[in-house]
N, C-alpha and C positions, 0 to 999 in steps of 0.2 A: 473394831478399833477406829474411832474418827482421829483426822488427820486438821481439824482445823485449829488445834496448836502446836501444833509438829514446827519448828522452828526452823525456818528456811530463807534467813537474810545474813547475808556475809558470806556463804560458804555457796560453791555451786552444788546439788545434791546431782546423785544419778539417776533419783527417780520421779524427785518432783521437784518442779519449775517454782521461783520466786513470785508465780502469780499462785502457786498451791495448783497447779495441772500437771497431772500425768505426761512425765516427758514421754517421749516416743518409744512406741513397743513397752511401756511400763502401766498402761492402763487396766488389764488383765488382771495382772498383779496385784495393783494397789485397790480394786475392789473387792478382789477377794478378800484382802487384809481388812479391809470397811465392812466386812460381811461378819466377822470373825466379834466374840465377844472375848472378852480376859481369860476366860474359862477354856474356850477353846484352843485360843490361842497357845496359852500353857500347855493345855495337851500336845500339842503338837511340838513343843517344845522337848517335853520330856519324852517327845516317843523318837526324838530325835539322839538324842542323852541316852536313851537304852542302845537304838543302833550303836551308835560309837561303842559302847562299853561291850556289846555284846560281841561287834565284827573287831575286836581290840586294835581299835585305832587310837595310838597313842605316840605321843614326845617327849623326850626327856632333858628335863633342868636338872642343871648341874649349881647345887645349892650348899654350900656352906664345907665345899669335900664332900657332898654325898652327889649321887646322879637316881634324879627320882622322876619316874615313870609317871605321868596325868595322862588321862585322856583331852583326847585332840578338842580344843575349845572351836565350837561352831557356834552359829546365829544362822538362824534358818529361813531370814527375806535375802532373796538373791540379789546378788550385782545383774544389772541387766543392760547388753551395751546393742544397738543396732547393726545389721548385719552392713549398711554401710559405711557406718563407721571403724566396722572392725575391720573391711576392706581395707584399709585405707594402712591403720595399724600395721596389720598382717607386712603389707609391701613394704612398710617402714623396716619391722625387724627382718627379712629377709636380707633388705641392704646394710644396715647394721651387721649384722655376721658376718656378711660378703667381705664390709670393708673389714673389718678387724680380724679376718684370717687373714686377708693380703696384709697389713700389717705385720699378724705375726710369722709369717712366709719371711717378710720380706723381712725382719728384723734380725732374723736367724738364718739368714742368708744373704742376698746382696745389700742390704741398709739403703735402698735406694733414699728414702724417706728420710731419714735422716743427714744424707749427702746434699738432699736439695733442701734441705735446714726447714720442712715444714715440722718436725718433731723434734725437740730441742733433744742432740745424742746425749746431754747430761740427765737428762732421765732416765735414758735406760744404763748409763755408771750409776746412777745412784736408787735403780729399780730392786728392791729386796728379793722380786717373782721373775727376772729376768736368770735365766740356766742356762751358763757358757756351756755346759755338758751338751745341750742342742743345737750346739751352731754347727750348721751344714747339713741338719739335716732335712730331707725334702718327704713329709707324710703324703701319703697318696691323695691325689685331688688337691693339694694345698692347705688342706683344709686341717688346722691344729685342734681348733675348739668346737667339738662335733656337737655337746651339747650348749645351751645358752640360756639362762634367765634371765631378763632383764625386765629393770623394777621400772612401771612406767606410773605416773601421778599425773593429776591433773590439777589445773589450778584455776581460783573462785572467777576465770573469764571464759574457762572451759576448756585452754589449751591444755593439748596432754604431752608431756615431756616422759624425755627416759632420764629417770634419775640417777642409775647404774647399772654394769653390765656385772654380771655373774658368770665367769665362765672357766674354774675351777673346776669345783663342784659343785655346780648349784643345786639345790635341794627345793621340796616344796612339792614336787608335781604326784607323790602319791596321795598327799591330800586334796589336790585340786582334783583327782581320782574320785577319793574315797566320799568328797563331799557332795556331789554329783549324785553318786548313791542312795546317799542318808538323803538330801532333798526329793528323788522321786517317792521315798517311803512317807516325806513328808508333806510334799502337793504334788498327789498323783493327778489331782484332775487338772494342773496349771501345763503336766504335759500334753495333755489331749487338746486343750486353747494352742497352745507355743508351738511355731517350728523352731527346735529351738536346737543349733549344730551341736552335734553328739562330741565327745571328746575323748570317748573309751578306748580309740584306738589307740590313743599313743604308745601303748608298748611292744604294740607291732610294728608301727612306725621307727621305732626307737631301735628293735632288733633286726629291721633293714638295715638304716644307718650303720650300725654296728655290724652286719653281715656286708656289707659294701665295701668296708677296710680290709676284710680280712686279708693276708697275704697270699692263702689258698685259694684258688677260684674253686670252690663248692657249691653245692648248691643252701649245704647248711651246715656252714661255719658253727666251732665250737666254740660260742661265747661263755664269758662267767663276770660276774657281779662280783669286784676284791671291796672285801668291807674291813674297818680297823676293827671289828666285832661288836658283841650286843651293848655296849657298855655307850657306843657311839649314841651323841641325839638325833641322829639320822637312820639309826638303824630300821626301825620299823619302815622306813622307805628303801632301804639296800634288798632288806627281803621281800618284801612287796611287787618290788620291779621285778627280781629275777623268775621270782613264781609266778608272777604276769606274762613273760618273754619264754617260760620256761629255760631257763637260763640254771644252771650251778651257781651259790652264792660260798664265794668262798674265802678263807683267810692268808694271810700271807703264807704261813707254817702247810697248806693246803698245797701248794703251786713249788715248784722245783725247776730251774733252769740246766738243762742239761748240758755234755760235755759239745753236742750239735749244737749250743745256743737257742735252742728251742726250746720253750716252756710247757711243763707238765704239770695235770694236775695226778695228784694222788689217790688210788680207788683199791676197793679191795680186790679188782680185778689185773691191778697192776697201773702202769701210767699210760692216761689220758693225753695225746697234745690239744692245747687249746690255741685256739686262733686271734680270739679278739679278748681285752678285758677291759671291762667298764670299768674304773676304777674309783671310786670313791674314797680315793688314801692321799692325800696332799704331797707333794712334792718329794718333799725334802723326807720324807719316810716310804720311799713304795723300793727304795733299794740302798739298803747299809754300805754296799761297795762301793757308789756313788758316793751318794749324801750323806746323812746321818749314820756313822758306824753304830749306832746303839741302837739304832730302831729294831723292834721284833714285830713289827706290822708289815713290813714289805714283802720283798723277795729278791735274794741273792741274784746281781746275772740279769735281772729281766732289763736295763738301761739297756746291758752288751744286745739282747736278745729283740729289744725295739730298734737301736741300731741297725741291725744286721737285716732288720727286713721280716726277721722270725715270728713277729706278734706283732699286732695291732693294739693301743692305746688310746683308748676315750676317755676325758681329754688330755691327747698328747701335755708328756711331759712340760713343760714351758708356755704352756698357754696363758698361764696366769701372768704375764708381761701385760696382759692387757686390762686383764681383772685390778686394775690401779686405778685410781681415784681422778689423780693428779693424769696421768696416760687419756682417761675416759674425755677428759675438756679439750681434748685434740681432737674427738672423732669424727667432728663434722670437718675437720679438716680431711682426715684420712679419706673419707666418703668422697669429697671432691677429687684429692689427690690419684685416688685408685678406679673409684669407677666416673669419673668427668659428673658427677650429678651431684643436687644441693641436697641435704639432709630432710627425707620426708618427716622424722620425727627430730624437733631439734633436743638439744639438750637443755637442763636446767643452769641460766648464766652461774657462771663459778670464777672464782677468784683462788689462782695459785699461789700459794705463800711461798713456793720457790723463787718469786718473782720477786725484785724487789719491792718494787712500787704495789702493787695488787697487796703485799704482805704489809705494808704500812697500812694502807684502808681498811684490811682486815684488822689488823688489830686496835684502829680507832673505833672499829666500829663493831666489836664484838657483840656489844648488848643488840644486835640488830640480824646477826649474822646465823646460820648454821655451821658451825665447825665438824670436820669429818676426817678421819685418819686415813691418809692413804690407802691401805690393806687390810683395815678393822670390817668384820661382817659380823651382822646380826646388832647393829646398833648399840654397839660398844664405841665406847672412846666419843660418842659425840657431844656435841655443847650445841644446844637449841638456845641462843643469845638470848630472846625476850623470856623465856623459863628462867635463867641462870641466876644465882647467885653473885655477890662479888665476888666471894671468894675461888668461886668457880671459873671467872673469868679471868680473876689473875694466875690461876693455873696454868690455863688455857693459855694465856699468853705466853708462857713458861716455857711451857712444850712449844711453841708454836716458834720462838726464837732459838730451842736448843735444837729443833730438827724443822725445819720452814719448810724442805722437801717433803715431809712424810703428812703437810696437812693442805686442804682446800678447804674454799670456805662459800657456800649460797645464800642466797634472801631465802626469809620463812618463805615457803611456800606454802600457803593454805591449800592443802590437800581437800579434795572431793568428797563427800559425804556418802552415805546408807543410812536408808531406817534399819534401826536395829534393836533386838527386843534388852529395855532393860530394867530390871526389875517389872511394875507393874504397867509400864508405857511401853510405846517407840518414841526414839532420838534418835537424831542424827549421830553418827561415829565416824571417825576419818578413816580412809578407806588408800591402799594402795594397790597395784596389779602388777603378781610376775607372771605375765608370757613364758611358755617355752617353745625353745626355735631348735630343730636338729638340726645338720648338712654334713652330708658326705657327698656321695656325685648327685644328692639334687634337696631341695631344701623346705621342712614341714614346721609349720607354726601351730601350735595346739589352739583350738577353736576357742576362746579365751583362757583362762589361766586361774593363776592362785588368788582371788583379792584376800588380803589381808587386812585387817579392822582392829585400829585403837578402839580396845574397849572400854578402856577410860576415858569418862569426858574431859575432854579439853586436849587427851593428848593426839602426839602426833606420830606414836613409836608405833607400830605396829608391829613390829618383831614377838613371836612368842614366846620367847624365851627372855620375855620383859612384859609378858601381860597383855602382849597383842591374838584376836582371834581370827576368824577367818569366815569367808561364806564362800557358795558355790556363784559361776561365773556365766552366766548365760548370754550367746552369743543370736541374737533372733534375727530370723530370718522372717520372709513376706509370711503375712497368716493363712492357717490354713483355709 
């Protein structure tokens, strides 16, 4: 495949420079891609398309009231980032975690932060993910948000920005897994060139973290995986991790809080107590008594049962205080505030429409802006200004005047490029990266992460669950 109209003005790419030269550590690469004819190429394509379907790696969209099952959309030329560069990365999301568990320590406990008015306290009255059911209480290590994903972009000068923090449930990393896979099947020889940092460990890494909480000092704590079931778009990753960690993947209707406050699972050998539970169930349904009296995804007692010191929770209930939009434009504050240091990765400049004055510019200046909903994920609810519609925009403004709290607003950011195969060429695709970060008493960055790819040209969505794909993330080190 020649590269000499490969289209490379306006956008920064990750692999080749505006003079058409192999950026650093992508030279390998991109000759072997120059070696390759259409033919071959294909092949490789579709022997990649068989992996998937055979190792049934799939996602499911939720389309019209049905939830249907595709296989996982991959492109098989990698993201490839230097190993000093990712240095650099790495220390950023470490500090990022750091400050946003003292945050949320401290929001659900003494409010320092908001007494010395660096976080305005009417965000967290009028925060949706803020749970008075967790004030006072203190998780071991401080630590609420044991997992983390956070989405980082770059933009056409080469800064790379965190665009948002995930720290729910963020999802993603069985495919940054699984792609990892399908790529050695698919240039075996590019790993014998490459040192290129392995990243298969994370779900051992994953069930330390999770064995670090546990309330028992063992040496192997009974974790389990609670998933809201198959029907979930995340399922195929609930089950993946647990049979990775060896872990029990279990349902709410599975787990029983006892008259000890101690949660059990159910076996046909009688009850199990479990120590720690990953949870993959959102808030307001992991317990009827609490929250939601109708939910049948939880489990009765498990709040009283986290309370009480009896189970460990990843991520603690109420973490999502932080997982806000509007919350996120304060972090570089937080990071100063908690640990005395400037933010190694900054954020994308944002404009809060809770504000008065910021909500006026925002709305003059919608055709320019990116509008974003507070607590919307998967690229729901936003407004990309220069895409937009009128009539889109006076929507937008709609919403944006009936709830001004619940929206922020950015400049387009030209997001970073990939060659990526489409139909009978490579183009450029826009490309995003989630990192994942765990911490409990000490703290692991996965060796790059998810990148995710607008496979549409021109767009800028990368979410799958709107048409976005993905590639594998390679993190290189000196050659061999």
């Amino acid at each position: 495949m020649k590269f000499n109209r490969y289209p490379v003005n306006g956008f920064y790419d990750e692999l080749i420079t505006s003079g058409r030269r192999a950026r650093t550590s992508a030279g390998r690469l991109l000759q072997c891609l120059k070696k390759m004819d259409q033919a071959d190429l294909q092949q490789r394509k579709e022997a990649a398309e068989l992996a998937i379907k055979t190792m049934g790696i799939t996602f499911t969209v939720y389309s019209e009231g049905e939830n249907i099952d595709r296989e996982w959309p991959y492109d098989i030329i990698p993201r490839i980032i230097p190993l000093r560069e990712w240095q650099r990365i790495e220390k950023g999301l470490e500090q990022r975690l750091t400050a946003l568990n003292h945050f949320i320590d401290d929001i659900y406990n003494d409010q320092k932060i908001l007494k010395d008015k660096v976080v305005p306290a009417s965000l967290l009255k009028t925060s949706s993910n803020y749970r008075k059911e967790c004030q006072g209480m203190k998780p071991v290590f401080g630590v609420w948000a044991h997992i983390c994903g956070s989405d980082l972009i770059r933009d056409r000068d080469g800064t790379i920005y965190v665009l948002e923090d995930n720290l729910r449930v963020p999802s993603g990393v069985s495919y940054m897994l699984e792609n990892r896979k399908v790529t050695k099947r698919v240039f075996p020889e590019l790993f014998e060139d490459y040192n290129i940092l392995p990243m298969g460990d994370y779900p051992s890494h994953l069930l330390d973290t999770l064995s670090a909480i546990s309330p028992r000092p063992m040496d192997y704590p009974e974790a389990v995986v609670l998933t809201p079931g198959i029907f979930n778009s995340a399922y195929f990753e609930h089950a993946f991790l647990a049979q990775q960690m060896g872990a029990e993947l279990v349902e709410g209707s599975d787990l029983i809080v006892g008259d000890d406050d101690c949660v059990y699972m159910k076996t046909i050998e009688g009850l199990s107590r479990i120590d720690v539970i990953y949870r993959r169930i959102d808030d307001l349904f992991i317990d009827p008594e609490v929250f939601n009296p109708d939910s049948v995804l939880g489990v009765p007692g498990l709040m009283r049962a986290w309370k009480q010191g009896n189970v460990a929770l990843a991520n603690a209930p109420g973490a999502g205080v932080a997982d806000d939009k509007v919350v996120y434009t304060y972090v570089p504050e937080m990071i100063r505030y908690y640990l005395d240091e400037d933010a190694i990765i900054p954020n994308v400049p944002s404009f809060s429409c809770a504000d008065e004055k910021q909500r006026k510019h925002v709305l003059a200046n919608l055709d320019k802006l990116v509008v974003k909903p507070a607590n919307e994920s998967g690229g729901y609810g936003m407004l990309i200004g220069p895409q937009s519609s009128g009539r889109q925009r006076t929507e937008m403004a709609r919403r944006i005047k009936a709830s001004p709290r619940n929206y922020i607003a950015q400049p387009v950011i030209t997001l970073s490029t990939v060659p990526t195969i489409c139909d009978n060429s490579i183009e450029p695709r826009h490309v995003d990266l989630r990192p994942f970060t765990l911490q409990s008493d000490r703290t692991y960055v996965t060796a790059g992460g998810l990148t995710r790819v607008a496979l549409v040209k021109g767009s800028l969505v990368v979410n799958s669950s709107q048409g976005g794909g993905s590639k594998d993330t390679w993190v290189v080190g000196p050659e061999k």
